[in-house]
C-alpha positions as CSV (number, residue, x, y, z in Angstrom):
1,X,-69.3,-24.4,90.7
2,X,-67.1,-25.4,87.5
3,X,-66.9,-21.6,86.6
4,X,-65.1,-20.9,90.2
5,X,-63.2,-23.8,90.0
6,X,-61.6,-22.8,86.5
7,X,-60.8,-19.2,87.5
8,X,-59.4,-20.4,90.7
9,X,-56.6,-22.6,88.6
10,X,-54.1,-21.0,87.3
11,X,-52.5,-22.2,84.3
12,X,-49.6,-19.8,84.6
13,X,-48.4,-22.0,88.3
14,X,-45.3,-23.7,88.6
15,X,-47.1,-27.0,89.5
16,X,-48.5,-26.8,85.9
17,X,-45.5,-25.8,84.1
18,X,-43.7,-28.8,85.8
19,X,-46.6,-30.9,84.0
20,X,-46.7,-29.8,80.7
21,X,-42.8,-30.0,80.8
22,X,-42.5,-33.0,82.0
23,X,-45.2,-34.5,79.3
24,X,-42.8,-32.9,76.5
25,X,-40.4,-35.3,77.8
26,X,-42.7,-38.2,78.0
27,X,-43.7,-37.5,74.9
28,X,-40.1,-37.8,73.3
29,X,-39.1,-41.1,75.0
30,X,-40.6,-43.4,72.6
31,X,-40.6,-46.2,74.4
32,X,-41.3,-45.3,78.1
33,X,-41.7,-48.4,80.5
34,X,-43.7,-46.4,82.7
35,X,-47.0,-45.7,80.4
36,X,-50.2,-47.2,80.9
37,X,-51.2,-47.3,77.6
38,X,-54.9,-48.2,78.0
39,X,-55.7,-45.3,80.8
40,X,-54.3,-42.8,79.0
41,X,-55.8,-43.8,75.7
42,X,-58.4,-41.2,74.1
43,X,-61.3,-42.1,72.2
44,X,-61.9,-45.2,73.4
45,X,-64.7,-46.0,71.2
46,X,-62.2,-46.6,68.4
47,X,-60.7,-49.7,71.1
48,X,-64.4,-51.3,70.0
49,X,-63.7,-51.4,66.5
50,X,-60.2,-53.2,66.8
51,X,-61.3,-55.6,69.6
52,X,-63.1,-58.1,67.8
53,X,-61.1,-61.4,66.3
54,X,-61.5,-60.3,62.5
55,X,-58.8,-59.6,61.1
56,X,-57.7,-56.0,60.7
57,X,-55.3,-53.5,58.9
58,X,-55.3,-50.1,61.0
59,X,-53.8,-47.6,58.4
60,X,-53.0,-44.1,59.8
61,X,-50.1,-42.0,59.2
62,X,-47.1,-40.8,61.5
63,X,-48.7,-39.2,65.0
64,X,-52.2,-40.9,64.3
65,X,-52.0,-43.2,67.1
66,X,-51.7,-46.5,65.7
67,X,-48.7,-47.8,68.3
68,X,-50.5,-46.4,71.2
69,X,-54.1,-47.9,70.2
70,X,-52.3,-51.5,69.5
71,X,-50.5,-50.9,72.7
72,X,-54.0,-50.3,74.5
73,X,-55.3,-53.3,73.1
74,X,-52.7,-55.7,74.1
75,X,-53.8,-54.2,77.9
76,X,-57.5,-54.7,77.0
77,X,-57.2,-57.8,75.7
78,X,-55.1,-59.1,78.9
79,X,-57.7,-58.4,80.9
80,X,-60.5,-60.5,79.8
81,X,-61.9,-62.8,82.3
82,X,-64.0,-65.1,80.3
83,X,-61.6,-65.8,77.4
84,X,-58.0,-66.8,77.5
85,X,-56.6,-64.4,74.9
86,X,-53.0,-63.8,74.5
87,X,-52.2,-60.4,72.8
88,X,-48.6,-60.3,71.3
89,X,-47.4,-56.9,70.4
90,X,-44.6,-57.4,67.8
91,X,-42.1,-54.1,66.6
92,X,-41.5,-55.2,63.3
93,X,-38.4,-53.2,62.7
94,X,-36.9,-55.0,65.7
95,X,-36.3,-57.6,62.9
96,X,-35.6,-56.1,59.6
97,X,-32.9,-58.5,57.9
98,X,-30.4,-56.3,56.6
99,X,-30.6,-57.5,53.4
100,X,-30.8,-56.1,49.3
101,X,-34.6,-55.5,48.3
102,X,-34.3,-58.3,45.4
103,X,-34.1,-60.7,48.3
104,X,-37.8,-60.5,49.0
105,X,-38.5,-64.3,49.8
106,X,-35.7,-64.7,51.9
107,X,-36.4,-61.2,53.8
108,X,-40.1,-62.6,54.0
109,X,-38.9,-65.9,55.4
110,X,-36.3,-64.2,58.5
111,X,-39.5,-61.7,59.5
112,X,-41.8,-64.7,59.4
113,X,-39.9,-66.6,61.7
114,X,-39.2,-64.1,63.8
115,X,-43.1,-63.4,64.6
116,X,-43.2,-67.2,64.7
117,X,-40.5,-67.0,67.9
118,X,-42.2,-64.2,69.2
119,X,-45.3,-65.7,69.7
120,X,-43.5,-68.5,70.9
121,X,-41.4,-66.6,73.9
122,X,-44.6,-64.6,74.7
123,X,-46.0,-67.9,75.7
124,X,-43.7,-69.5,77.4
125,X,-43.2,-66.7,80.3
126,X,-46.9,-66.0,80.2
127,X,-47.9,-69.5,81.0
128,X,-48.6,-68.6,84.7
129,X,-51.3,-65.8,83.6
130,X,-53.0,-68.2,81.1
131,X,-53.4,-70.9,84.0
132,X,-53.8,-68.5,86.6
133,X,-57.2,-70.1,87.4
134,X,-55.3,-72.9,89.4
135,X,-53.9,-72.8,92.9
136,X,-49.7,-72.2,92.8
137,X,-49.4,-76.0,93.8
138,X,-51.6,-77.0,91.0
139,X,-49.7,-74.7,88.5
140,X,-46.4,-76.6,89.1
141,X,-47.7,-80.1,87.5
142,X,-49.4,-78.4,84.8
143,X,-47.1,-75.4,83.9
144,X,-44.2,-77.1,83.8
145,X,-44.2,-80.3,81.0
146,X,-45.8,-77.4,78.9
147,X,-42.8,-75.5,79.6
148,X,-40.2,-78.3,78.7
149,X,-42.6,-78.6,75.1
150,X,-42.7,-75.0,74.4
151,X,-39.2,-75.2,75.1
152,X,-38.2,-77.7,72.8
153,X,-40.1,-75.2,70.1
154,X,-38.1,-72.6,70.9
155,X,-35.2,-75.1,70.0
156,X,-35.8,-75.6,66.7
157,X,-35.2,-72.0,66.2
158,X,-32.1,-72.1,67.8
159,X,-33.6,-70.2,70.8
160,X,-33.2,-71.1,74.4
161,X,-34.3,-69.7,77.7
162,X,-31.6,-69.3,80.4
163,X,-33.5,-68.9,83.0
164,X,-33.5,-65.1,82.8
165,X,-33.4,-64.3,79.2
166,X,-33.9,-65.9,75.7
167,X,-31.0,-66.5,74.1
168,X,-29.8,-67.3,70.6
169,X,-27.3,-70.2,70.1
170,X,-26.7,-69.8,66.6
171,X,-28.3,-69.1,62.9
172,X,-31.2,-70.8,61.0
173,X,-31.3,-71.5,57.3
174,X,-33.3,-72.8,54.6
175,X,-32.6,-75.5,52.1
176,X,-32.2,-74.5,48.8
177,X,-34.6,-76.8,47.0
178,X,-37.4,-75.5,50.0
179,X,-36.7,-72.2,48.8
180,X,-37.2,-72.4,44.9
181,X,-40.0,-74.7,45.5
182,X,-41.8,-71.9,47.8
183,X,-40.9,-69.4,45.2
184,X,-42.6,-71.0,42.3
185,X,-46.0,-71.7,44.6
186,X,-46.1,-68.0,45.3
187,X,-45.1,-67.0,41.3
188,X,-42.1,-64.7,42.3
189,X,-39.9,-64.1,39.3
190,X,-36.5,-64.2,38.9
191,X,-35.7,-67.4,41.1
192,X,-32.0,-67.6,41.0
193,X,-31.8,-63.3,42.5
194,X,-33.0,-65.1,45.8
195,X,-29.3,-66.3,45.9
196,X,-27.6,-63.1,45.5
197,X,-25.9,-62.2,48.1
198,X,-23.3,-64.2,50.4
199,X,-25.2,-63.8,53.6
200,X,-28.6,-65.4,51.9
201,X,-26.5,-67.9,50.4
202,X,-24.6,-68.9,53.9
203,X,-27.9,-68.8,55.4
204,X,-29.6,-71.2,53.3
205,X,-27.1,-73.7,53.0
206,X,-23.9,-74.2,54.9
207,X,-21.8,-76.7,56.5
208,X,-22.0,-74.3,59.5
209,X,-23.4,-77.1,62.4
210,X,-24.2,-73.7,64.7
211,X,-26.7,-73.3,61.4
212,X,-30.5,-75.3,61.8
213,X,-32.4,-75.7,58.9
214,X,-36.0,-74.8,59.2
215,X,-38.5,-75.3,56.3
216,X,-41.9,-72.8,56.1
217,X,-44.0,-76.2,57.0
218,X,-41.7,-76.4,59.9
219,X,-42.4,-73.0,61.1
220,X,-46.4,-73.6,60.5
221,X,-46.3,-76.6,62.4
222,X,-44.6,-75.4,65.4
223,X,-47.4,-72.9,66.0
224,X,-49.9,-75.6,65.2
225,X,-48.3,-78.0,68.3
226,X,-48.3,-74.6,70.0
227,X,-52.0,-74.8,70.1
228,X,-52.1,-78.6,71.2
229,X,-49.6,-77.6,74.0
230,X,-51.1,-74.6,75.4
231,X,-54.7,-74.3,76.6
232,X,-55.5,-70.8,74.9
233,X,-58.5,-69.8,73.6
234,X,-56.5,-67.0,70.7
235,X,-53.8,-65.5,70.2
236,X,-53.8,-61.9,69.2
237,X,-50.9,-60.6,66.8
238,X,-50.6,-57.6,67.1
239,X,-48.0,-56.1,64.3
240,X,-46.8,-52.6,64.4
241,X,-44.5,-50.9,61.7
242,X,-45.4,-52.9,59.1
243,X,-44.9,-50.3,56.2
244,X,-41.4,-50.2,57.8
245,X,-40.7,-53.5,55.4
246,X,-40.1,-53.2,51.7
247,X,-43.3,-52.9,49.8
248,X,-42.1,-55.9,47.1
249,X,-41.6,-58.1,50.5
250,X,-44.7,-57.1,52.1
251,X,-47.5,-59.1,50.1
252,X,-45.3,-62.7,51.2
253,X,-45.2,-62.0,54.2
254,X,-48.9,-61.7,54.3
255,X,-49.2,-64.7,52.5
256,X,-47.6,-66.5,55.3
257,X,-49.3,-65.1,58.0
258,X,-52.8,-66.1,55.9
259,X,-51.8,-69.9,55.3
260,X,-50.3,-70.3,58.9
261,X,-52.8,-68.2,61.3
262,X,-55.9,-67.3,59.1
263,X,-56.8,-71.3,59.6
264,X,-55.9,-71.5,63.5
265,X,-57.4,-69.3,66.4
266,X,-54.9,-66.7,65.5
267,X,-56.6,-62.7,64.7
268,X,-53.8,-60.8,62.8
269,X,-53.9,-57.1,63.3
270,X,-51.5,-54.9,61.1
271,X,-50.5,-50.8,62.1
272,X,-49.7,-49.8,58.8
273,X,-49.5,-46.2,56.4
274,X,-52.1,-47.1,53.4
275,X,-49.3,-45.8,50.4
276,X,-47.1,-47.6,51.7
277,X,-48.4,-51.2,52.0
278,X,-48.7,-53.8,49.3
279,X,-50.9,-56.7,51.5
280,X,-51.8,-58.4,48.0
281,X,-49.6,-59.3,44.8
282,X,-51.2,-58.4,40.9
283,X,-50.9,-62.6,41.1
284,X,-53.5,-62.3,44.5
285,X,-50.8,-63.9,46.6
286,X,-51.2,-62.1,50.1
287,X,-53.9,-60.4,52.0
288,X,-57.1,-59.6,50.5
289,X,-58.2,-56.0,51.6
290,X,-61.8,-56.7,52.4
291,X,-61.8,-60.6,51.4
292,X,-59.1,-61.9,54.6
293,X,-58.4,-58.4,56.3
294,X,-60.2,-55.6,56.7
295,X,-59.0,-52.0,57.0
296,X,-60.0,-49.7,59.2
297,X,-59.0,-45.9,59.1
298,X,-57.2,-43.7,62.3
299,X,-56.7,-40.4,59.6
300,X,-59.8,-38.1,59.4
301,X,-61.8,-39.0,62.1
302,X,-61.5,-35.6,63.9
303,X,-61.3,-32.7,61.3
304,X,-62.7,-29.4,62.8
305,X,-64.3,-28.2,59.3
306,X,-66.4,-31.3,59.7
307,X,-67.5,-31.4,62.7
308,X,-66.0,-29.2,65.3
309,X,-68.2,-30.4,68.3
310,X,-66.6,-34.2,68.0
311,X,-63.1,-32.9,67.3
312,X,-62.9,-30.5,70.6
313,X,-64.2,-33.6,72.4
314,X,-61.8,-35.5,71.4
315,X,-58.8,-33.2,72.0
316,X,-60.2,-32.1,75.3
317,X,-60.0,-35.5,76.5
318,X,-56.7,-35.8,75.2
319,X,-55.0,-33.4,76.8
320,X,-56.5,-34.1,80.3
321,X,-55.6,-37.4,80.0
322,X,-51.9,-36.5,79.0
323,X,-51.8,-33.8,82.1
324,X,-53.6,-36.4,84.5
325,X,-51.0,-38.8,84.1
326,X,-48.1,-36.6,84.3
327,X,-49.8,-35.2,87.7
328,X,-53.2,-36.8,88.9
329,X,-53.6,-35.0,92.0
330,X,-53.4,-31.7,90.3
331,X,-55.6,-31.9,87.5
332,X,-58.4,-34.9,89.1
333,X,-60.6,-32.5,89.8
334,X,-61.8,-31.6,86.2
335,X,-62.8,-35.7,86.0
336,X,-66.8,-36.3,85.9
337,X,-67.0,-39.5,87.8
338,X,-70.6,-39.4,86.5
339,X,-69.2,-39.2,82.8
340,X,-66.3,-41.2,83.6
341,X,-65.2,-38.3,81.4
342,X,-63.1,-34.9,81.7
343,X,-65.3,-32.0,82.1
344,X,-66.0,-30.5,78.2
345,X,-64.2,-27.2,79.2
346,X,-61.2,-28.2,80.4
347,X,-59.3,-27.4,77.4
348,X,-61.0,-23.5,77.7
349,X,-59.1,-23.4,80.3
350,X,-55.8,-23.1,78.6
351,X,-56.8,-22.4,75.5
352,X,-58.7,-18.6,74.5
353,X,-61.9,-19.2,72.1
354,X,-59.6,-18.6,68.7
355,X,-56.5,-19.8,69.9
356,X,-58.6,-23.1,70.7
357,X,-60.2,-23.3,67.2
358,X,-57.0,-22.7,65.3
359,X,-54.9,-25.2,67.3
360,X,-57.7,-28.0,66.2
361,X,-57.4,-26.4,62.5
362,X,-53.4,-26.5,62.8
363,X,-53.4,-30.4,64.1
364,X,-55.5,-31.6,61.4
365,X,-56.7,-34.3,63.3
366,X,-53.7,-35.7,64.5
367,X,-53.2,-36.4,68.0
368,X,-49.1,-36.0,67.7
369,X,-49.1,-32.6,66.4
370,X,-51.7,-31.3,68.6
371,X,-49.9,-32.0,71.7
372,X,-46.4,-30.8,70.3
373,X,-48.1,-27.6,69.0
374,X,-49.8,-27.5,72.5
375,X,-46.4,-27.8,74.4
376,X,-44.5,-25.0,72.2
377,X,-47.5,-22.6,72.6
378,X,-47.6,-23.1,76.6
379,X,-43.6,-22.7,76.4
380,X,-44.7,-19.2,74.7
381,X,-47.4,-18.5,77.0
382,X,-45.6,-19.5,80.4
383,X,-42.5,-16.9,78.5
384,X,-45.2,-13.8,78.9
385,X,-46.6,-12.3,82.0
386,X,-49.8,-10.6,80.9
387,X,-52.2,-13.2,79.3
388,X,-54.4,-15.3,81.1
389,X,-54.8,-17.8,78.7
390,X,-52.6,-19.2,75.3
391,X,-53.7,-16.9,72.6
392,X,-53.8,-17.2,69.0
393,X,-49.9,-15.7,68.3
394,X,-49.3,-18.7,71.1
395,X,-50.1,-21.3,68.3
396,X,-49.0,-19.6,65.1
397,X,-45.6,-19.5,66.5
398,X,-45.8,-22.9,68.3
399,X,-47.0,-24.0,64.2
400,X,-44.1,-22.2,62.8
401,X,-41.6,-24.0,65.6
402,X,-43.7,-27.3,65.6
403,X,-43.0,-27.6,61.4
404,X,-39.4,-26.5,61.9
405,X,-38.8,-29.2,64.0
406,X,-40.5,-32.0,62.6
407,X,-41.4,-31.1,59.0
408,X,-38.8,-28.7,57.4
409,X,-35.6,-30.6,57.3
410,X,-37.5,-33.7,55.7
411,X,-39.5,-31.8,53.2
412,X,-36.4,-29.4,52.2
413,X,-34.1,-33.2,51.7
414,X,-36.3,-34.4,49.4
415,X,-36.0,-31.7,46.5
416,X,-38.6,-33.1,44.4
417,X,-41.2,-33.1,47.2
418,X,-40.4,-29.3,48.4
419,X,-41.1,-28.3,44.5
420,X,-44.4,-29.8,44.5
421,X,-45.2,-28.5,47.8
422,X,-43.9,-25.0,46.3
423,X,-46.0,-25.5,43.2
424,X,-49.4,-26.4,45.0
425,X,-48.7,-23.5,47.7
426,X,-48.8,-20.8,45.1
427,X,-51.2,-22.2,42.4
428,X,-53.8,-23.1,45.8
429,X,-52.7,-20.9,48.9
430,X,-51.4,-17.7,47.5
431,X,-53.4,-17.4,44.4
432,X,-56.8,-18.7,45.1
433,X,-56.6,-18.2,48.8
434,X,-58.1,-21.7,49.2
435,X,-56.4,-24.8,51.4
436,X,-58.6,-27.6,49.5
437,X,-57.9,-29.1,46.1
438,X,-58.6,-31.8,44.0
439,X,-56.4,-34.1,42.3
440,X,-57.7,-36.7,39.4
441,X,-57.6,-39.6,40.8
442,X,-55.1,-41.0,38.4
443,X,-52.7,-39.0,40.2
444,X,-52.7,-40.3,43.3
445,X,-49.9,-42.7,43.3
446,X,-47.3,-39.6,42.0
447,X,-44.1,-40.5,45.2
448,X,-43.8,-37.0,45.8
449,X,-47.2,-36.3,46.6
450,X,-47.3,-39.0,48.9
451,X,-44.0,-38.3,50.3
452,X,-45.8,-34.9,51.0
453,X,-48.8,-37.0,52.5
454,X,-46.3,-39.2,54.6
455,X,-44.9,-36.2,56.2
456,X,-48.4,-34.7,57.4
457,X,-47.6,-31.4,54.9
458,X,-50.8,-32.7,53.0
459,X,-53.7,-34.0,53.9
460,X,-56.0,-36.5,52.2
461,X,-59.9,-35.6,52.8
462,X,-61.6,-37.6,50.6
463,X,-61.6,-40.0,47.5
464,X,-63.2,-41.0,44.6
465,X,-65.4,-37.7,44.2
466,X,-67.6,-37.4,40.9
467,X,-69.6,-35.3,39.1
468,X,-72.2,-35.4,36.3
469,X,-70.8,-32.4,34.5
470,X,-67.7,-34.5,34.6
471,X,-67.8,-37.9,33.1
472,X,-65.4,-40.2,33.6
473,X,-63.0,-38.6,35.8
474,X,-62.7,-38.9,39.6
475,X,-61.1,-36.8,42.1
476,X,-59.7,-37.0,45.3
477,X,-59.9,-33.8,47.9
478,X,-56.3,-32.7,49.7
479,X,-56.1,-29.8,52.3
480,X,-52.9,-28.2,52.5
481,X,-52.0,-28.4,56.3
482,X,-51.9,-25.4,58.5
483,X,-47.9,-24.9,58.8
484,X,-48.1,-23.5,54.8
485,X,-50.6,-20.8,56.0
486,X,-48.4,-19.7,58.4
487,X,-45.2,-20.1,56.4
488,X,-46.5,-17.7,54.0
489,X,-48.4,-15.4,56.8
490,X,-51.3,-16.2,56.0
491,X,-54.1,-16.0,58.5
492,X,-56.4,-19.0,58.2
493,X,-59.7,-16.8,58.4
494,X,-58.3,-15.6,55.2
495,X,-59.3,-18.7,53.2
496,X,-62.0,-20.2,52.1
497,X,-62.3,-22.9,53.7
498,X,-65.7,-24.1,52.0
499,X,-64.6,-26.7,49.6
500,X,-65.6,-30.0,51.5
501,X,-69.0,-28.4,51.4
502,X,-69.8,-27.1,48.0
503,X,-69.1,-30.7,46.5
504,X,-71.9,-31.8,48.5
505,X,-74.5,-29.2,47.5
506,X,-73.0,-27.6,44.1
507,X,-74.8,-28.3,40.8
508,X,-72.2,-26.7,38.8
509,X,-68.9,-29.1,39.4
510,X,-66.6,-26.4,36.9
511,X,-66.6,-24.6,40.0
512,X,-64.9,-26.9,42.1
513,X,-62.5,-27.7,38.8
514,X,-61.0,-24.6,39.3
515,X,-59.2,-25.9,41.9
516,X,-58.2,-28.7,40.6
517,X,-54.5,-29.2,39.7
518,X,-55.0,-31.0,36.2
519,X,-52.8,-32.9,33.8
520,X,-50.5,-29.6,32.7
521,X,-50.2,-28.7,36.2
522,X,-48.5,-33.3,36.5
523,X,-46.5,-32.9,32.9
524,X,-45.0,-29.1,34.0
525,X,-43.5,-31.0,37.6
526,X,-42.4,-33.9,35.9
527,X,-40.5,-32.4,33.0
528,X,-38.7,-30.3,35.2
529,X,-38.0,-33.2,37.5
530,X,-36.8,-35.2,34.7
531,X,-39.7,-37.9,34.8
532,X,-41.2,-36.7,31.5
533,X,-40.1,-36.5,27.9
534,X,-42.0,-34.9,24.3
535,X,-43.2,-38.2,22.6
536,X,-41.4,-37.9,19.4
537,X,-45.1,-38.7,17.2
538,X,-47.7,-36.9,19.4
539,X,-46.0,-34.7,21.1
540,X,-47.6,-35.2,24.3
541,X,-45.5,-35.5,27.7
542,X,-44.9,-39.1,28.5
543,X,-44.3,-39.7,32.2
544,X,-42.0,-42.0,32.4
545,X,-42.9,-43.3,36.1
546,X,-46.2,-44.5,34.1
547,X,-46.7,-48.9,34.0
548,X,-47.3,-48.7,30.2
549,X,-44.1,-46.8,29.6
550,X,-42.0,-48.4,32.5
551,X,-43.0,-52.2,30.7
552,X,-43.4,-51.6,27.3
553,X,-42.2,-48.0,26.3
554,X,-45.6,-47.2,25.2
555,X,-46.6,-43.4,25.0
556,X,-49.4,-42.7,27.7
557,X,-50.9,-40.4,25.3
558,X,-51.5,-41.9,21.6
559,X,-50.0,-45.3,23.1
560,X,-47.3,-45.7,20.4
561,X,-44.3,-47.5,21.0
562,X,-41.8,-44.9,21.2
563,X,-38.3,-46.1,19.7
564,X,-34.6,-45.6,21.7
């Protein structure tokens, strides 16, 4: 019966154009007001690891999913009956100050208070929905005093409601003496740089009277009266772009959110990129990874090589889910009502057997690319008039059009990042026809590789692998992402592919050394990127990025001081 029913769809129809196009443009308006995040949400498994009230850092990268699984939250969350949770989803770079990095307390302090007003405003207009259990008559003697008291919250932040939307009616500051005082609790150097500029300084302390001054024990308190205003059983905080804030500012910010909410019914969730958030200072001021927050990972969970049954599940529910919503009456008849799932060959139906299996390689487990590489390659398909189904040249060139688009102009800005990328592709791809590596561990905080990382051009597999052959020297396992292969024509049945699974089983780890990009390979790319000198007494390459050169001019190799 499902056999008829797939032959008798064609893919090719204009109905089905008209949905995959019209899901390109979905796709592309970031903020859409029509998507329900929580139907269309795929893998909802991972929607039980995030629900609970610990605390929680979601790292992912670009295209992972981390707005659209916070986003599916906040509707899960809203529609529990036996608690009275209130999720607040919070853009963080809504609220960036515009500010110099050396401002860091300061730039803490305006974000702070921001997510402090936004929990505030999300309140006060969802105070019918957290009494809803009362008739409307009942609501109006309840609701309302709370409203005047939340109100007068919102008022110390110089906010007020006008009856149709918040507005601001001037600046707050921060007393001077407040300030220096909070800066030598949380050890930040270099007090008197807080002052720097003449927008902190107006901020802090003025004679403006549009200016109210607001203290951090001010801000903690209001959402402490919050709580003995408002009958709620948590609030959820949901905060997305959070590597979007300056590293050096990051760890205070968490230290505020850990002395004001950790000890109230508050659950902090963070969306974050892992190399790109500090949570904790060398001092431990900030978020404990593991102690107060604990991460949980949206990269790797559905790579083909290792396990190809999970990962088309995944991205066959994906896509139907995508299509569904773009036209329901079109595509509902490849739901299982019994499953409450799509059927497990609906994306067969578009995609031919290899075609399938390389767009899943090409995606790399990211739900972003696969759908943009998906789009292109229809666009291809829909171009021709005698293939039934996307074919393999469908995704290579979709991969090829995909990178250009998203990738290329990024990668080719950052000069030091495409010569890295250069480097790797012809020492790994063209020269040992292999797409996995290893890197020493010690590496893997080198910008351009991450930059690399950042931009989905390389992909981390797996850290902290050792061997017995090997003392004392841990790798970590990178793939290089599909878009090289194809860059250089490569086909991906040309490589080996095995390298995840000989570190398992091999006995003999020289093996897998050879290929491993190793300390020449990190002293050639930073000489000729200028991060490296000759130590003038070993002769060894001193990278300059390195801590014991950057603090004490100290050679990395026979850690001599090495004279101006």
């Amino acid at each position: 019966m499902k056999k008829q029913m797939n032959k008798s769809f064609d893919i090719k129809s204009g109905r089905v154009q008209q949905s995959v196009n019209k899901l390109d443009g979905f796709l592309r308006a970031e903020y859409n007001s029509e998507k329900n995040y929580l139907e269309y949400y795929a893998g909802l498994e991972v929607l039980d690891k995030v629900i609970s009230i610990k605390d929680q850092v979601i790292y992912g990268r670009r295209g992972t999913g981390k707005t659209h699984l916070l986003k599916a939250l906040q509707e899960k969350l809203g529609t529990n009956d036996e608690k009275k949770y209130l999720p607040v989803y919070i853009d963080l770079r809504a609220f960036k100050p515009t500010l110099e990095s050396d401002n860091d307390l300061y730039y803490a302090l305006i974000l702070f208070q921001e997510i402090i007003v936004e929990i505030l405003k999300c309140v006060y207009v969802n105070l019918e929905y957290l009494y809803k259990e009362y008739s409307v008559d009942q609501q109006k003697t309840i609701i309302e005093p709370r409203r005047t008291k939340v109100s007068a919250l919102l008022e110390k932040f110089n906010r007020h409601f006008d009856g149709k939307n918040f507005t601001k009616m001037g600046e707050t500051g921060f007393k001077v003496n407040e300030v220096k005082k909070l800066a030598t609790n949380l050890k930040i150097a270099k007090i008197p740089e807080i002052f720097g500029s003449k927008e902190v300084n107006k901020r802090i302390e003025s004679e403006d009277e549009k200016i109210k001054y607001i203290s951090f024990s001010d801000m903690s308190g209001a959402i402490l009266e919050l709580f003995e205003i408002v009958d709620i059983d948590r609030i959820f905080c949901l905060l997305d772009e959070w590597s979007e804030i300056p590293e050096t500012c990051q760890y205070i910010l968490a230290e505020f959110l850990k002395r004001t909410f950790m000890p109230l019914k508050i659950t902090i969730k963070i969306a974050a990129i892992s190399n790109r958030t500090r949570l904790i200072s060398e001092n431990r001021i900030g978020l404990e990874d593991g102690g107060d927050i604990f991460g949980y990972l949206l990269d790797n969970r559905y790579i083909y090589e290792l396990d190809p049954e999970i990962t088309k599940a995944f991205f066959n529910e994906l896509l139907f889910k995508q299509l569904y919503l773009m036209d329901p009456k079109l595509y509902e008849k490849f739901y299982d009502n019994k499953s409450k799932r799509p059927v497990h060959n609906f994306i067969n139906i578009f995609l031919a057997n290899q075609a399938l299996r390389e767009i899943l390689i090409a995606s790399a487990g990211i739900p972003r690319d696969f759908l943009n590489i998906f789009i292109s390659a229809y666009n291809l398909f829909f171009a021709k008039t005698n293939n039934k189904h996307l074919v393999l040249a469908d995704v290579r060139n979709a991969t090829v059009e995909w990178y250009g688009v998203d990738k290329k102009k990024t990668v080719d800005a950052n000069g030091n990042a495409k010569l890295l990328l250069d480097r790797i592709i012809n020492e790994i791809l063209i020269t040992k026809k292999r797409c996995h590596f290893l890197i020493p561990e010690k590496y893997e905080k080198v910008k351009e590789l991450n930059d690399l990382i950042d931009l989905r051009i390389i992909h981390l597999r797996k850290r902290g692998i050792s061997h017995k052959g090997i003392k004392g020297v841990a790798y970590n396992v990178y793939y290089l992402d599909y878009a090289c292969y194809t860059s250089t024509n490569l086909y991906h049945n040309r490589i080996n592919t095995s390298l995840l699974n000989e570190i398992e089983t091999t006995e003999d780890f020289r093996d897998i050394r050879r290929v491993s990009l190793e300390d020449k390979f990190f002293e050639n790319f930073n000489m000729d990127i200028g991060n490296s000198f000759k130590c003038p007494k070993c002769g060894g390459m001193v990278d300059m990025s390195h801590p014991a050169y950057v603090q004490h001019g100290i050679c990395t190799h026979c850690w001599n001081k090495i004279e101006d």
